[in-house]
C-alpha positions as CSV (number, residue, x, y, z in Angstrom):
1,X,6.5,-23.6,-6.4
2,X,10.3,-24.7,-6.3
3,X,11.1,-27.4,-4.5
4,X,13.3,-25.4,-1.6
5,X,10.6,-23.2,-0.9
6,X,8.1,-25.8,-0.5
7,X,10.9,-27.6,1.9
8,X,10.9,-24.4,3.6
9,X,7.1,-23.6,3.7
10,X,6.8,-26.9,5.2
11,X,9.5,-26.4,7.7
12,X,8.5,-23.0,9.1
13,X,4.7,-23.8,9.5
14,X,5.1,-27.4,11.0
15,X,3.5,-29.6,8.8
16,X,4.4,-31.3,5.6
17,X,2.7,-29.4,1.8
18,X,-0.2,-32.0,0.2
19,X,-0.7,-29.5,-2.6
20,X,0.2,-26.5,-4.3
21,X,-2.0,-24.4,-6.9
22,X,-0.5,-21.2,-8.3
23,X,-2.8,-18.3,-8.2
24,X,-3.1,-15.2,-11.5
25,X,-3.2,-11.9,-10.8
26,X,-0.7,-10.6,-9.1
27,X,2.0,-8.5,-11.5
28,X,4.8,-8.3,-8.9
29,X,5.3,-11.5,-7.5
30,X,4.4,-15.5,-7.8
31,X,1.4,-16.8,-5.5
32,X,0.1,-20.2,-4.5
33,X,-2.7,-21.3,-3.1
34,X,-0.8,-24.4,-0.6
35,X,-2.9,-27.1,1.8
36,X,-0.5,-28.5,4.5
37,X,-0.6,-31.9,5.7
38,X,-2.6,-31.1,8.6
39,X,-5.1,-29.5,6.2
40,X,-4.6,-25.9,6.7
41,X,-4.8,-23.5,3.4
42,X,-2.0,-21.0,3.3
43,X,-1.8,-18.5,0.7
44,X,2.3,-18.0,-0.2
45,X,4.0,-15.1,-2.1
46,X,7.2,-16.2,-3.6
47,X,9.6,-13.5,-5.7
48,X,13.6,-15.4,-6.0
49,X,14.6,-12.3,-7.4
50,X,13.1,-10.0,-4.7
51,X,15.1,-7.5,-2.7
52,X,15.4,-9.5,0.9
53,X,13.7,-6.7,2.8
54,X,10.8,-6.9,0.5
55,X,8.7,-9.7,2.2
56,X,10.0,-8.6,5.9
57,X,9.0,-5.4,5.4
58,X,5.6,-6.2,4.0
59,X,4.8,-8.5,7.1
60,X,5.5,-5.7,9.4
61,X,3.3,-3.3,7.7
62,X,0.5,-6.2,7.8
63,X,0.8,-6.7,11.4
64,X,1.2,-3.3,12.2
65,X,-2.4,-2.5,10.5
66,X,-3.9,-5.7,11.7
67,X,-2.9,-4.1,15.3
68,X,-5.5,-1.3,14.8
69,X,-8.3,-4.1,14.6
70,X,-10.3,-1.7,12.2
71,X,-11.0,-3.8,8.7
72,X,-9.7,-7.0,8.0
73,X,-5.8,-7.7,7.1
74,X,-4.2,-11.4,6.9
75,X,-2.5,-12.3,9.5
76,X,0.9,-13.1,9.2
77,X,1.8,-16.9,9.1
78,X,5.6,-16.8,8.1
79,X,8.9,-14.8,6.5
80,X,12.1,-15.4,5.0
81,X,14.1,-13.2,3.1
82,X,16.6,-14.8,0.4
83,X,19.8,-14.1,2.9
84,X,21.8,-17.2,2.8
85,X,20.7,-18.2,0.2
86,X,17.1,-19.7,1.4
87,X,14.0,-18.9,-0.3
88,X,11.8,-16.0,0.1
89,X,8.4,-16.1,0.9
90,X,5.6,-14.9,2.7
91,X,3.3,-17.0,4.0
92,X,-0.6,-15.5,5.1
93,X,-3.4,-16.8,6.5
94,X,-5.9,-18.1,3.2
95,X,-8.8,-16.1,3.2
96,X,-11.5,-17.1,0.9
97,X,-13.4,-14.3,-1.1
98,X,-17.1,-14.1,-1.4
99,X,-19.3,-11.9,-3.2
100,X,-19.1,-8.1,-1.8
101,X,-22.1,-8.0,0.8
102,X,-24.4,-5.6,0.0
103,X,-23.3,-3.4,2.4
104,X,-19.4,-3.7,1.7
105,X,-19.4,-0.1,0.6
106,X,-20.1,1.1,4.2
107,X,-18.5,-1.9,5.9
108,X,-14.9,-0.1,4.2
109,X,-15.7,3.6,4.9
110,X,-16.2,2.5,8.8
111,X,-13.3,0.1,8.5
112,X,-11.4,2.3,6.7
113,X,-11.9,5.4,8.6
114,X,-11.7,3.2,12.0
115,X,-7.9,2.2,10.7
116,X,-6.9,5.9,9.7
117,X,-8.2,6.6,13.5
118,X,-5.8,4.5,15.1
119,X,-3.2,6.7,14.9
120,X,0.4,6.4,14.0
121,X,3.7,7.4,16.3
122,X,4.5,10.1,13.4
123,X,5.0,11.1,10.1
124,X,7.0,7.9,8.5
125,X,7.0,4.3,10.0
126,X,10.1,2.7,12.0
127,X,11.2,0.9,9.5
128,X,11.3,1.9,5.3
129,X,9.9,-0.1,2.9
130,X,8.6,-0.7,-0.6
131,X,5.5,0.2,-2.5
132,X,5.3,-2.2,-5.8
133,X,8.9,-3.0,-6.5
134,X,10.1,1.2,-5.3
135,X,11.6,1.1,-2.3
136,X,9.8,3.7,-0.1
137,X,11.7,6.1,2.7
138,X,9.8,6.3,6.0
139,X,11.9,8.2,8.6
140,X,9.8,10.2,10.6
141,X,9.7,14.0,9.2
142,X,8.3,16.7,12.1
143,X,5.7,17.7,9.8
144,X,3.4,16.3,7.0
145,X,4.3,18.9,4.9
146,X,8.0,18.0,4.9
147,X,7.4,14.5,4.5
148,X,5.3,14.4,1.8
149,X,7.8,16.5,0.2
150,X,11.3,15.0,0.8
151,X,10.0,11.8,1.6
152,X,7.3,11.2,-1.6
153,X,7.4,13.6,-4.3
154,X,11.1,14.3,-4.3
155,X,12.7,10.9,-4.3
156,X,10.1,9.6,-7.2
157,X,11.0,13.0,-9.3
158,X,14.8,12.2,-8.8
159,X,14.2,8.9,-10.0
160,X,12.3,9.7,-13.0
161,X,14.5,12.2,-14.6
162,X,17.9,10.2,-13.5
163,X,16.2,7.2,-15.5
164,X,15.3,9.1,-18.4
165,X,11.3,8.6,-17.5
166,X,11.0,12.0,-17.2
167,X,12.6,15.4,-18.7
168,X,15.3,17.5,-16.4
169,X,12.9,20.5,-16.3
170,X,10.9,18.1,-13.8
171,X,13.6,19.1,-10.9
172,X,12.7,22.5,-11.0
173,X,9.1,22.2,-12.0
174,X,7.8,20.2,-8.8
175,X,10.3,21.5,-7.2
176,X,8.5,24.7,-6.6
177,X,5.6,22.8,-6.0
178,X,7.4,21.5,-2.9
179,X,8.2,24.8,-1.7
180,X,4.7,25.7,-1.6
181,X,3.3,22.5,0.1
182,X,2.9,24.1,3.7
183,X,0.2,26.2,2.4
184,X,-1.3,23.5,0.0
185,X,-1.5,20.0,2.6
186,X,-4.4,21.3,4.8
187,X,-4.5,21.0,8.0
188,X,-2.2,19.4,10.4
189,X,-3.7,16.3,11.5
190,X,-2.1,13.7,13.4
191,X,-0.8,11.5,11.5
192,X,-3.1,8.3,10.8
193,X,-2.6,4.7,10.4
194,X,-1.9,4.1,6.5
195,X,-2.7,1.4,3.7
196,X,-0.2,3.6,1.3
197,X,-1.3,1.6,-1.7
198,X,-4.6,1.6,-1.6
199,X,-6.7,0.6,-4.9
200,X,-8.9,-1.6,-5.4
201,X,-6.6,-4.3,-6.7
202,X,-5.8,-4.4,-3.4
203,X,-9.1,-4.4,-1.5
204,X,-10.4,-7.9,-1.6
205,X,-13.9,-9.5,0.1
206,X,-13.8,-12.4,2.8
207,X,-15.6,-15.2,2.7
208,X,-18.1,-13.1,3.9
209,X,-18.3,-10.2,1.6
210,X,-17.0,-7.9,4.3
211,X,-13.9,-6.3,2.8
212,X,-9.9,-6.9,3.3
213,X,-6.8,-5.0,2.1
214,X,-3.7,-6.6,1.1
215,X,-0.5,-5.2,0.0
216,X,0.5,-2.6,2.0
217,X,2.6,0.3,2.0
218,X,1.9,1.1,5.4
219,X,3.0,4.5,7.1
220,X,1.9,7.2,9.4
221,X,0.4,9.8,6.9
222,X,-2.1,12.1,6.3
223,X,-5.6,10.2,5.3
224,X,-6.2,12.2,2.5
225,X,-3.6,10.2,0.4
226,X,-4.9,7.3,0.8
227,X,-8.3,8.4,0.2
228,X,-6.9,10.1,-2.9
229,X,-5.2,7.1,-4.4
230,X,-8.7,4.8,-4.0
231,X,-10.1,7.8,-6.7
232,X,-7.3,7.4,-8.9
233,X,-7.5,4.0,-8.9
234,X,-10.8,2.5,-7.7
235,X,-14.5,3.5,-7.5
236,X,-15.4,4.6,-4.1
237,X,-19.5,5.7,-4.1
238,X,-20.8,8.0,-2.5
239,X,-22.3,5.3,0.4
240,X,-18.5,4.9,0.9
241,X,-18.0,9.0,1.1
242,X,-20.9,9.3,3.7
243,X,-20.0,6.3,5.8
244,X,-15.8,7.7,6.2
245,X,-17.5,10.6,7.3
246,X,-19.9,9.1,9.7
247,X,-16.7,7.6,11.9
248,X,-14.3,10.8,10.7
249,X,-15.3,13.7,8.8
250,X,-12.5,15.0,6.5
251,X,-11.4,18.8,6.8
252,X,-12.5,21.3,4.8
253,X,-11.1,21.9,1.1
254,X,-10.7,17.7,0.9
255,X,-11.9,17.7,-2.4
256,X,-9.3,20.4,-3.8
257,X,-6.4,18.6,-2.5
258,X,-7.0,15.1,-4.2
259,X,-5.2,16.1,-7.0
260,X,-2.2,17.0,-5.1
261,X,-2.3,13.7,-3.1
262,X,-2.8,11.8,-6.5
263,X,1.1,13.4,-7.3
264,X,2.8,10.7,-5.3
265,X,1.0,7.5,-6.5
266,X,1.2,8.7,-10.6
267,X,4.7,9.9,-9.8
268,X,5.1,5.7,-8.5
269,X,3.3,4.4,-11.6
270,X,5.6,6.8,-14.1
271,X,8.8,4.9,-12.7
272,X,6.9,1.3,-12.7
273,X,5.3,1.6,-15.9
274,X,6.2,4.9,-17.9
275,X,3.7,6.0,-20.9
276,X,0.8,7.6,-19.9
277,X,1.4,8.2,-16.3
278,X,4.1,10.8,-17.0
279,X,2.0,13.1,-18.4
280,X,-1.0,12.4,-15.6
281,X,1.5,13.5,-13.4
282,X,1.7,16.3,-14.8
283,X,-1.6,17.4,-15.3
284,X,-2.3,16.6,-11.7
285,X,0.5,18.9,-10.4
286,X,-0.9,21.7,-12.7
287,X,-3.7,22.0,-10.8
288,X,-1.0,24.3,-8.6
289,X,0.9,25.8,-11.2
């Protein structure tokens, strides 16, 4: 860790940095492992060439599902943005992972399901934000259907052809798709509380194999996305599936709407990564040719 963000660190959590170990893993930013003076064990995110929202807005969206008391979240220690030149960082609470207990598959369908059932104010979040390095657009939309549609699909298709990820033909091909998406979204539910980047990169244990989620891209949503996205890119069992169910029992047709709420995340991972995902958004959105 640089010097002036340790000097920082230290400033903004009151006590002086005895050590600092950097972590592996993460693909987006630089994380340390840091023990204060006082002997508390901070976990620290540091990105010098992050946008200056990025870390603000991803302790928001921490607290903010922390609030709903549902499944574990770290709690937020400290911020800074790079603005005048200081050094960004994020600074959390260290949690120490554990071996999944043996009944962490129905510990995060309860959790899970508990957080979706807390509810958010709307369709969007009060603030935007970013999932990966993408910044995401959060103002509130009346319906689901329209924000999942200008909000999601068409800002990630715009991107992808303007960068060349992605032929032109995209613009009109999901466009129909979002003209259709009233009668393909299900049910109007209200909105719940979202992880909005939920895989299992980012579902960790605590130190006592009860599960935690990290790296949000919180919103108010429907649930199905996120439940969706853990399929993509996870293995949720079947002791998951019941347990959700047992504390909120998805709508009818669930199952034939995960691969339209797989559109938005492979839509993500085309513009982060390219390659394969281009085309696995496309299969996924012939499901409603």
């Amino acid at each position: 860790m640089q010097v002036d963000t340790q000097r920082a660190v230290a400033q903004a959590l009151g006590s002086g940095i005895a050590s600092t170990h950097q972590l592996t893993g993460g693909s987006i930013n630089n994380a340390f492992a840091v023990r204060l003076d006082d002997q508390r064990e901070v976990f620290v995110k540091t990105n010098p060439g992050s946008d200056p929202r990025m870390f603000p807005t991803e302790a928001l969206g921490l607290a903010w599902l922390n609030n709903a008391k549902a499944i574990r979240v770290p709690k937020v220690l400290a911020v800074s943005d790079s603005a005048n030149s200081s050094p960004a960082f994020l600074a959390l609470e260290f949690i120490t992972s554990a071996s999944p207990a043996s009944d962490f598959a129905e510990q995060l369908g309860h959790g899970l399901a508990r957080l979706h059932a807390s509810g958010a104010d709307g369709y969007g979040l009060d603030h935007n934000n970013f999932i990966g390095t993408l910044a995401q657009d959060n103002a509130m939309c009346a319906t689901w259907a329209e924000f999942y549609g200008v909000r999601r699909i068409e800002p990630q298709v715009r991107l992808a052809v303007d960068r060349g990820v992605a032929p032109p033909t995209w613009t009109q091909t999901f466009g129909s798709l979002l003209t259709r998406l009233p009668d393909l979204v299900g049910s109007e539910e209200p909105p719940a509380r979202l992880h909005g980047d939920l895989w299992t990169g980012n579902l960790h244990t605590d130190d006592n194999g009860s599960p935690c989620i990290i790296d949000p891209a919180a919103y108010g949503g429907h649930r199905e996305i996120d439940l969706a996205m853990l399929k993509l890119f996870g293995t949720p069992s079947e002791r998951f599936d019941r347990a959700y169910n047992e504390v909120l029992p998805l709508a009818a047709g669930a199952s034939d709407r995960v691969p339209l709420y797989q559109v938005y995340p492979l839509l993500v991972h085309a513009n982060l990564f390219g390659g394969h995902y281009v085309s696995a958004a496309e299969q996924a959105l012939a499901h409603y040719a």
